[in-house]
C-alpha positions as CSV (number, residue, x, y, z in Angstrom):
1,X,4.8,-14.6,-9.9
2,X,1.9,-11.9,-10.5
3,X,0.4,-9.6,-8.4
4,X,-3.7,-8.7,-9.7
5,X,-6.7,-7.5,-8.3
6,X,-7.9,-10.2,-6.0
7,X,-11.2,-11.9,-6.8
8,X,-14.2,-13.4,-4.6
9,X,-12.8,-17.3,-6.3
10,X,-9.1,-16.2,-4.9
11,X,-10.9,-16.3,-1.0
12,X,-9.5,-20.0,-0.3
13,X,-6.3,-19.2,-1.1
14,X,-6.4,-15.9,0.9
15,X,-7.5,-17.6,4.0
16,X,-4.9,-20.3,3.6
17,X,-1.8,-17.4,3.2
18,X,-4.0,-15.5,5.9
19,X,-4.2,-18.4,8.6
20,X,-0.4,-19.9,7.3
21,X,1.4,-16.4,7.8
22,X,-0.4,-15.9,11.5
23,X,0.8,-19.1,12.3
24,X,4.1,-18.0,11.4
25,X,4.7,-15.0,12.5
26,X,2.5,-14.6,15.8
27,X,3.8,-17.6,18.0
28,X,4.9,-16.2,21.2
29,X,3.2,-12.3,20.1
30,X,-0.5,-13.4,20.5
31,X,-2.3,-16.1,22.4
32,X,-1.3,-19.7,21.2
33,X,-5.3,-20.7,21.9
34,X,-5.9,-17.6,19.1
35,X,-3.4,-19.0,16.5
36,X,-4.4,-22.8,16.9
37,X,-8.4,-22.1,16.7
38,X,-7.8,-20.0,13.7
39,X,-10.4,-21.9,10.7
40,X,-9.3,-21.9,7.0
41,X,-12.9,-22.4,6.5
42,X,-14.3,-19.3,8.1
43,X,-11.5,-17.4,6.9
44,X,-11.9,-18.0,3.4
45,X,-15.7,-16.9,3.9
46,X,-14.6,-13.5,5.7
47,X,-12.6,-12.8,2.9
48,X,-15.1,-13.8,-0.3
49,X,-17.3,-11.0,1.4
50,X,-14.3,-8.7,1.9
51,X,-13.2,-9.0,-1.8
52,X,-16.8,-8.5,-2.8
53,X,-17.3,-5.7,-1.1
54,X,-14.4,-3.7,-1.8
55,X,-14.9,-0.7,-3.7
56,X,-13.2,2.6,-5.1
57,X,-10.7,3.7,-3.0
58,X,-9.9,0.2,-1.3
59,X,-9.2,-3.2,-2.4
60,X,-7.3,-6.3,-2.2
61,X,-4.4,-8.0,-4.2
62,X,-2.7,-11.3,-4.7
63,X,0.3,-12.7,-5.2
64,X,-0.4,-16.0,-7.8
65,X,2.5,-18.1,-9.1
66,X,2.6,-19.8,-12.4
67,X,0.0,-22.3,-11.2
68,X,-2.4,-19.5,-10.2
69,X,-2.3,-20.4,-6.5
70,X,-2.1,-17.8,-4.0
71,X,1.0,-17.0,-2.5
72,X,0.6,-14.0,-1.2
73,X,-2.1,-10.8,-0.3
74,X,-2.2,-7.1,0.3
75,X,-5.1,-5.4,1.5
76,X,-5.6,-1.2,1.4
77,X,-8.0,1.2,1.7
78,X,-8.8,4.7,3.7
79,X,-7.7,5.5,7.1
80,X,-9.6,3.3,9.7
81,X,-7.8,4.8,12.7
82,X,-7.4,8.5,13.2
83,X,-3.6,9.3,12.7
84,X,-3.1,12.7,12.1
85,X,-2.0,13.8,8.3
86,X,-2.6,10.4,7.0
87,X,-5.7,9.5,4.6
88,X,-4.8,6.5,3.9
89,X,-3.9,2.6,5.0
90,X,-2.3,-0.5,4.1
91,X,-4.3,-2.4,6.3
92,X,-2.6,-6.4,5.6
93,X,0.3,-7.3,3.9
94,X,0.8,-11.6,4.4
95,X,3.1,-14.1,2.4
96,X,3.6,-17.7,2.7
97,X,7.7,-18.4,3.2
98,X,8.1,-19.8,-0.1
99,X,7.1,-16.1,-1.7
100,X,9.4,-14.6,1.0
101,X,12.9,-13.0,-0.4
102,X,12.2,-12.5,-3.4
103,X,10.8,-8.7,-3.5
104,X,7.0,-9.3,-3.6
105,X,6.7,-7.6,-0.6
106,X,8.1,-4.4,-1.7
107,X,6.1,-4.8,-5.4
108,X,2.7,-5.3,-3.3
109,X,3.6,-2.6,-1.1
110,X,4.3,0.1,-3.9
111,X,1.0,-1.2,-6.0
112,X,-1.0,-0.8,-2.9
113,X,0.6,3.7,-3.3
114,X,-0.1,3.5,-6.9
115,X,-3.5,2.5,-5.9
116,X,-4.3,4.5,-3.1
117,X,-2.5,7.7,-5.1
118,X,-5.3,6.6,-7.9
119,X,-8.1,7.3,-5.0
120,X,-6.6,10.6,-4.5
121,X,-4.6,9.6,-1.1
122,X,-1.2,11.0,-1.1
123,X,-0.2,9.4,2.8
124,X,-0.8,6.4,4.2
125,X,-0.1,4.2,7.8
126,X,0.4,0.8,8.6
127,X,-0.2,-0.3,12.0
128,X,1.5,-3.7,13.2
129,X,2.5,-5.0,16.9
130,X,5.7,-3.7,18.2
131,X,6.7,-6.7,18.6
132,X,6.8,-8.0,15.5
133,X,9.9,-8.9,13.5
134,X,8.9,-8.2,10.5
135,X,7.6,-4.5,11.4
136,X,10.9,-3.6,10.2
137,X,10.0,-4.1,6.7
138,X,8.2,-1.0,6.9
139,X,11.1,1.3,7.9
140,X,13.2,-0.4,4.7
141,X,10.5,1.2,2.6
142,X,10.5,4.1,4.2
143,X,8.1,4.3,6.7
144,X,8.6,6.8,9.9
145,X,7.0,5.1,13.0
146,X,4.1,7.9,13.7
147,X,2.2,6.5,16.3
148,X,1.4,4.0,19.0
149,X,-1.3,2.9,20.8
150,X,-2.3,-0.4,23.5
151,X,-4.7,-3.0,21.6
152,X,-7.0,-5.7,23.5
153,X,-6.3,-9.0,21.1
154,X,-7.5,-12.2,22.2
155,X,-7.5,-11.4,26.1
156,X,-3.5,-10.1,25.8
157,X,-2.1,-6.5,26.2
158,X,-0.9,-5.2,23.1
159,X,0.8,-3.2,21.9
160,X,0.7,-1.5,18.1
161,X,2.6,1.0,16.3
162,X,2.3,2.8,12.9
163,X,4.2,3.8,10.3
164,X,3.7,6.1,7.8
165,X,4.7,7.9,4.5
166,X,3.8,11.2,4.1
167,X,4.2,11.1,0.1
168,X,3.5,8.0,-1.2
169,X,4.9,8.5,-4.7
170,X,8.3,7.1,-4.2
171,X,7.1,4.0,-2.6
172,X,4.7,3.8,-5.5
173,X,7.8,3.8,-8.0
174,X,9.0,0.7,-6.8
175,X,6.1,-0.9,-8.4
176,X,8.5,-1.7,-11.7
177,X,8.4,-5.5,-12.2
178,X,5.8,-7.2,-14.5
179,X,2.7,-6.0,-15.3
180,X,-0.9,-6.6,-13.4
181,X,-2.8,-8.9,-15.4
């Protein structure tokens, strides 16, 4: 598998990962109407626009396996909610379960520190519910829960917390694996 700079063709395979890994993950954590109604179709046009519109400082990468089909996506980028001494975010992070074990999590996760170190942000948060299992992902790399804060999402109470890394440079070190292409 290879991670690489995601690409407005690679939006179809985002949106299938995206909608596949919500499915997954949020049963029981966010309205079943949300998950159901969820559109591969629309998706994958959200995130042609997203990829396109990324710029310095923010991006989006993928997971392809020796087919070139997405497996996995990682998106990053400046701080979109105010957390004090942290620049920067990892704002998604989504595998489908046969990319799962395997340590592309972890790769994704430090390329995403290389990249925002690159954009001159040393810190970063990721915000996920509280009551997701796989939240504690985060504190395996590291990550000190720094925050928390109630979310509206799809008419349910929420709740969200964030962890962050004030140094990013040892997560970024974890990057060693095989080259971008």
């Amino acid at each position: 598998m290879v991670i690489r700079d995601a690409r407005p063709s690679d939006a179809v395979g985002i949106a299938k990962v995206h909608v596949a890994s919500w499915r997954e993950t949020y049963p029981g954590l966010v309205p079943d109407t949300y998950l159901v109604n969820l559109s591969e179709a629309a998706a994958a046009m959200r995130w042609h626009n997203a990829v396109q519109a990324h710029g310095k400082g923010q991006g989006a990468l993928v997971v392809v396996d020796d087919m070139d089909k997405v497996v996995g996506f990682a998106t990053y980028g400046g701080r979109r909610v105010p957390v004090e001494g942290y620049e920067g975010e990892f704002y998604a992070l989504y595998l489908l379960e046969e990319a799962k074990g395997q340590g592309i999590g972890r790769r994704l996760m430090a390329h995403m520190a290389e990249r925002l170190l690159e954009g001159g942000k040393r810190n970063a948060v990721v915000w996920c519910l509280r009551d997701n299992p796989s939240r504690w992902f985060y504190e395996r790399l590291g990550g000190v829960r720094v925050a928390e804060r109630p979310i509206k999402f799809a008419g349910a109470d929420l709740v969200e917390i964030a962890y962050g890394w004030q140094d990013l440079t040892p997560l970024a070190r974890l990057s060693a694996g095989p080259e971008m292409r």
